[in-house]
C-alpha positions in Angstrom: 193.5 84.1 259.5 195.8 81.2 259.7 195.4 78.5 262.4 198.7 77.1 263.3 198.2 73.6 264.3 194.8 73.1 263.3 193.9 70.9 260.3 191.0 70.7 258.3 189.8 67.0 257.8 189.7 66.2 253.7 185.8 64.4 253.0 186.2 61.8 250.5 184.1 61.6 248.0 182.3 58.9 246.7 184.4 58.0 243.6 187.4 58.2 246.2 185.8 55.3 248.5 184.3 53.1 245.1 188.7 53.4 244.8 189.1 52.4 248.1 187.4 49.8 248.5 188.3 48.2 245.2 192.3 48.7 246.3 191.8 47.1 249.3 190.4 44.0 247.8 193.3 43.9 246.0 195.6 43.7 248.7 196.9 47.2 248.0 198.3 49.0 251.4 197.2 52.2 253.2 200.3 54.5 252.1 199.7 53.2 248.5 196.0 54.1 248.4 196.7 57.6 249.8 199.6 58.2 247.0 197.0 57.3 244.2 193.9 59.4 245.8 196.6 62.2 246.6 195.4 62.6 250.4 196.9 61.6 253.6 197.5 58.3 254.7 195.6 59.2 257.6 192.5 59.7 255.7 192.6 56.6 254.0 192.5 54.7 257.5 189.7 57.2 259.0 187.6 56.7 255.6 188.7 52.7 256.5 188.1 52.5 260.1 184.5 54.7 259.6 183.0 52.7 257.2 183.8 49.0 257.7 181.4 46.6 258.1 181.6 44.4 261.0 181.2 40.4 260.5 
């Protein structure tokens, strides 16, 4: 049965973050991070704005 409007949330895994995280320190952007890990921008940020650490 297909749920029209409904997405399923992607988990990332933990190879996916180590990637992440090392792009980042790089200076490499959201859209560009997505493109290489094949997921959605929106992902990337979530993954981003879940796991940050707080100074």
């Amino acid at each position: 049965m297909q749920h029209f409007g409904i997405q399923e949330r992607v988990k990332v895994k933990l190879k996916d973050r180590i990637e992440i995280e090392i792009r980042l320190r790089e200076n490499t952007g959201i859209r560009e991070i997505a493109r290489l890990l094949n997921v959605n921008p929106s992902t990337v940020s979530r993954e981003i704005k879940k796991n940050r650490i707080k100074l």
